[in-house]
Each structure stands twice: as C-alpha cells, then as structure tokens.
C-alpha positions in Angstrom: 147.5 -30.2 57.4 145.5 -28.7 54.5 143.3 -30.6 52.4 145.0 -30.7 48.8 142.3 -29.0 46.2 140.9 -31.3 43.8 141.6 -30.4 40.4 138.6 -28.8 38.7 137.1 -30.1 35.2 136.9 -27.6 32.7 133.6 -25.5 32.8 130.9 -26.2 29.9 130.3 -23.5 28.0 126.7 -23.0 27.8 126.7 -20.8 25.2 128.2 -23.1 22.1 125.5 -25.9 23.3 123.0 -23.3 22.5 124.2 -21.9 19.0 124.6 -25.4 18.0 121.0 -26.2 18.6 119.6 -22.8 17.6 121.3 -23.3 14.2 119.6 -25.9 12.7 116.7 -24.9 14.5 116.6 -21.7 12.7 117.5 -23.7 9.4 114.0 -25.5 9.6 112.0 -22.2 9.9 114.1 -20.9 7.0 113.4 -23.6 4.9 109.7 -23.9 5.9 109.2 -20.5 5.4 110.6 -20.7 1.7 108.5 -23.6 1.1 105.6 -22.1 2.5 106.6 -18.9 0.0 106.5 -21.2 -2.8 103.4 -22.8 -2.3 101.4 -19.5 -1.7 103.0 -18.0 -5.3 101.9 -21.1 -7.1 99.4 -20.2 -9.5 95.9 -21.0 -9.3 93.1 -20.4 -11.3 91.4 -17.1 -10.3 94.4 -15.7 -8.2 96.9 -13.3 -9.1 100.5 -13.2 -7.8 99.7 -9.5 -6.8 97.7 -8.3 -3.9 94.6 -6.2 -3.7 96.5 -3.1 -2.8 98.8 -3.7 -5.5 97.0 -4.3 -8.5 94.7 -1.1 -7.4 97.8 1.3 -7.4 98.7 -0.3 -11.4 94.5 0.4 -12.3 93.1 -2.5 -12.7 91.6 -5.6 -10.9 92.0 -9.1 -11.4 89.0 -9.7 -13.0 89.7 -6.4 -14.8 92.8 -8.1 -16.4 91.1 -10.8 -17.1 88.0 -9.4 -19.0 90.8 -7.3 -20.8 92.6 -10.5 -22.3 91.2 -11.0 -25.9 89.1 -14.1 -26.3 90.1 -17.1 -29.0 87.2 -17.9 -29.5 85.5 -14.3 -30.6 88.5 -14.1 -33.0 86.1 -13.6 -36.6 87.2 -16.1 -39.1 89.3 -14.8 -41.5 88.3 -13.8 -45.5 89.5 -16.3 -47.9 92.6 -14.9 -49.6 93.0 -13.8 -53.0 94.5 -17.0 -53.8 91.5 -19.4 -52.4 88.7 -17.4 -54.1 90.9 -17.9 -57.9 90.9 -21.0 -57.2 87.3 -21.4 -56.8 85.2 -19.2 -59.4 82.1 -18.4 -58.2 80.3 -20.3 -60.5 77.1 -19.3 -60.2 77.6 -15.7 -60.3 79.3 -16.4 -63.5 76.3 -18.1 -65.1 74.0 -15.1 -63.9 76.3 -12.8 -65.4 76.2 -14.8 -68.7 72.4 -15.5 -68.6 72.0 -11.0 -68.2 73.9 -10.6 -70.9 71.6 -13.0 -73.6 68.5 -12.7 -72.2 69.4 -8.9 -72.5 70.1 -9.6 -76.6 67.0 -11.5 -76.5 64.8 -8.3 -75.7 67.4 -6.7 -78.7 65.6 -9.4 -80.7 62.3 -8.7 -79.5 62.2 -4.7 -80.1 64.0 -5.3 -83.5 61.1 -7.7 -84.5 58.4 -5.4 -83.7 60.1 -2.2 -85.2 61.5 -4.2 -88.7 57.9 -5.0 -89.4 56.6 -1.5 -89.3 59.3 -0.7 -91.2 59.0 -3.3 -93.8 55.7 -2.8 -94.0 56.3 1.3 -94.4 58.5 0.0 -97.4 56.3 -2.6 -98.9 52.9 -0.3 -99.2 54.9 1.8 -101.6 56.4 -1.6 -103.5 52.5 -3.0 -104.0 51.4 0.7 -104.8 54.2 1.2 -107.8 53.3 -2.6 -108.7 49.3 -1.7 -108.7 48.8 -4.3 -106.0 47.2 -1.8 -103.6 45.8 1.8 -104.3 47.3 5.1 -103.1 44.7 5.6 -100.6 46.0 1.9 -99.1 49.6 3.1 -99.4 48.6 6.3 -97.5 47.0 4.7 -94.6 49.6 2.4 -93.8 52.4 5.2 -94.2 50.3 6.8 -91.8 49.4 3.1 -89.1 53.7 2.5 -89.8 54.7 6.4 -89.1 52.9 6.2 -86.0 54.0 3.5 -84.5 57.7 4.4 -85.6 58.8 6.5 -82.1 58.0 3.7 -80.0 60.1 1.1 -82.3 63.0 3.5 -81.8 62.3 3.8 -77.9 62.2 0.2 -77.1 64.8 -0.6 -79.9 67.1 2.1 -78.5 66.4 1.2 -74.8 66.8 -2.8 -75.3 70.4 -1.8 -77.1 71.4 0.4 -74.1 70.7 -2.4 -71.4 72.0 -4.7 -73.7 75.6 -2.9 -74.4 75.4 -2.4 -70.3 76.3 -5.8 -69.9 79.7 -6.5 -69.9 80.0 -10.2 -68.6 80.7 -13.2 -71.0 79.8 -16.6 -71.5 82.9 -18.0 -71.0 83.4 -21.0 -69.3 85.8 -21.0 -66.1 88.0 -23.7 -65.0 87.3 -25.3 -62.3 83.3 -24.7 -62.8 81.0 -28.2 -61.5 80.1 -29.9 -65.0 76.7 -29.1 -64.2 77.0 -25.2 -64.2 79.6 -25.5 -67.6 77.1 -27.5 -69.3 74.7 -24.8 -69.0 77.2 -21.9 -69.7 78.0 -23.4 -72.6 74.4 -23.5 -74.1 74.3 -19.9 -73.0 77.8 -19.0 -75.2 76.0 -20.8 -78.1 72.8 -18.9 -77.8 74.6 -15.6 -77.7 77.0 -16.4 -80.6 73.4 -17.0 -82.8 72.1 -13.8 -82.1 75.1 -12.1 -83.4 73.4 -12.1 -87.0 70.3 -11.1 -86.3 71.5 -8.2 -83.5 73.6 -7.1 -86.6 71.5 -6.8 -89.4 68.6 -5.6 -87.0 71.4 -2.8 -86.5 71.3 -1.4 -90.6 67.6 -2.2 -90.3 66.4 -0.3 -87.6 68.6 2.3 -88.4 67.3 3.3 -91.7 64.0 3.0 -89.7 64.8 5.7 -87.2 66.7 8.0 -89.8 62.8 8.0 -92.1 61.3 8.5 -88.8 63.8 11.8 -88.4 62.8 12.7 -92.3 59.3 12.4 -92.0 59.0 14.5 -88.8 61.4 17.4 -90.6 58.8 16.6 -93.5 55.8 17.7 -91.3 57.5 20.2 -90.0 58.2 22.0 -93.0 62.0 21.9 -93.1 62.7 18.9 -95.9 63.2 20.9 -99.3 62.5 17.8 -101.1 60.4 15.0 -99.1 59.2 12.8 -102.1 62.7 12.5 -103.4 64.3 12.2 -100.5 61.4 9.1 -99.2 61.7 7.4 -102.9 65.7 7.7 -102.2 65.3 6.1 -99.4 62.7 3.5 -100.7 65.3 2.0 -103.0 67.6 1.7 -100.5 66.0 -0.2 -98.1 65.5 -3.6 -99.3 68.8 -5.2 -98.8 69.3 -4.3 -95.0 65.2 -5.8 -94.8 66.3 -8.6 -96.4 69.5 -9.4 -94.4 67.7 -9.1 -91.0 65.1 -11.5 -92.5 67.2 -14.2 -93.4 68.9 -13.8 -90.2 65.7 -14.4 -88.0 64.8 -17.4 -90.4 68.4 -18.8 -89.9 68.5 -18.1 -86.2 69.0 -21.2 -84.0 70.0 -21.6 -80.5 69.2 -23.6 -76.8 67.2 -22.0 -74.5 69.8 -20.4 -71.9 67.5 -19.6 -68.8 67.5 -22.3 -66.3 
C-alpha cells in the first residue's frame, strides 16, 4: 500500500526576506550620504561652495572673489557735514581773517602818516612865508623836498588802501568761539572800529595831496593856465582836512590785536 504524502509547508520566499533587509539597508547609505553632503557644503573659512572648474568657467578664483570684496577697514572716513562744521566755527581761521583785515588798516595808517606830513608841511612853508616866519627861498626848497617825495606818498598810500579794501573778513565774534579766541577777537573789533577816524580823514587828506601832486606835474609841464592861483586856491583849502586827520591820530586809541 502506498505511503500517504506528507503535506508540504509552504515554501519561503527568498525574495521578500531580501527586500526587507535591503530596504533599510539602502536607507542608512541614503541618509549617510546626505549627511556626508551636508557636512562637505558647510562653510569654512577659505573654501568656496564651488569647485575649481566651476568658479574658472564664471572668471574668477576664490581668492579672486575675495581680493574683489571691498575692505571696512580702507573705507576713508567721511567729511564732516555741513551741519557739524556750523556748528563748530573754525575759530582760528576767523581771528586770522580779523587780524588781516586791521593789521591791513594799520599799514593805511602808516602810509597816511608819512604822506600827511609832506603834505602839511607843503602847506605850512607857504603859511610861515605869508606870515614872514621863513623866507621865500625856505618856502621854495621845501615845495621842492615835499613835491618830491609826493609820488611815493600816493604809491604806498594808494597800495596800503588797495590791500586794505581787499580784505573782506570782519571782526565779529562767532558763537560758539573758546573764550580765549573771543577775548582776542574782540580786542581786534575794538582796534578796527578806532581806526575808522583816522582811515577817514587820512582819506580827504591824502587826497587833496595826490590831486596838488596832479597840479604841479600839469604845472611843469606846461598845461596849467594859471598855477599860482590855482596852488593859493588850493592853499586855503587845505587846512581843515589837515586838521581833521590830526586830531584823529591824537584821539586814536586802541589794544594791540596781533597775538
């Protein structure tokens, strides 16, 4: 009699087993590899993201990019604005300014003395001549010493008056100016007002002066149709503007303004 068969268990399948343990198999290199990915695109100091062959085919170099990123430190400082600098008056510039502007008057002063003495004197020879005090021949040889020395009053005179008009700064004082630097801007404003006289009256002065000066030369030259009236005209007229100026000078009084 024939053996009965013995019921057969169901055959494994081989290939599930396998997938199942390939899958998280291939998980762990998927994973690893992102994290591997990740750590090599971290950035590190002196490394670009971007490989040699691809920063060559964009034209430049790492250390090309780099030397081509502006500097913080190189930045110039900025100009103080227009705000900052009203707020701060240069000072010292001011005071120079002030001090050019008087010690130019001064040297207005200084030509004005030295011309309104040859004039006065001009003037005065025929004064002690009319009044017998001196003879003709005296009065003659100081018209002559005075005439002389006339075109070089009215050069300096008229040079010291150009440089002086040239100067346009004041002696105001500025807010904001150390107490120091207004103190002495100060005694420059009050050392310019005081010349004010004097520049003014050496003005009439000098210019009746210069216009003899242009009387005798058209004298000499032939062209005055009356010299001696035109001189004793003038004679007369002269004291007052010599006078002026003089009491000026004796009333002027003022602080030294140069440091």
């Amino acid at each position: 009699m024939a053996e009965p068969r013995r019921a057969l268990a169901p055959a494994r399948r081989p290939g599930r087993t396998v997938l199942l343990i390939a899958i998280p198999l291939a998980a762990l290199l998927i994973v690893g590899g992102v994290v591997f990915a990740l750590l090599q695109r971290r950035d590190v100091p002196g490394v670009t993201s971007g490989s040699p062959s691809e920063t060559a085919a964009h034209g430049h170099s790492p250390s090309a990019s780099k030397a081509a990123e502006p500097s913080k430190a190189a930045e110039p400082s900025r100009a103080p604005s227009a705000t900052a600098r009203e707020k701060g008056p240069d000072a010292a510039a001011a005071l120079a300014a002030c001090r050019a502007r008087v010690e130019a008057g001064n040297k207005v002063m200084a030509a004005a003395a030295v011309g309104m003495r040859h004039w006065s004197d001009h003037v005065q020879a025929q004064t002690d001549a009319n009044a017998g005090r001196i003879t003709v021949r005296s009065m003659n040889r100081i018209f002559t010493r005075t005439r002389l020395l006339g075109p070089d009053d009215e050069k300096k005179y008229s040079d010291a008056v150009a440089a002086h008009e040239a100067q346009s700064a004041d002696c105001e004082t500025l807010d904001g100016m150390p107490r120091g630097v207004a103190d002495q801007m100060e005694r420059c404003a009050e050392r310019e007002h005081a010349q004010q006289p004097v520049l003014r009256t050496a003005e009439a002065g000098m210019t009746d002066w210069m216009r003899h000066q242009d009387q005798m030369r058209a004298s000499r030259a032939g062209h005055a149709a009356h010299p001696q009236r035109t001189w004793l005209r003038t004679w007369r007229a002269a004291p007052p503007n010599i006078e002026a100026y003089g009491q000026a000078v004796a009333d002027f009084e003022a602080p030294d303004c140069q440091p």
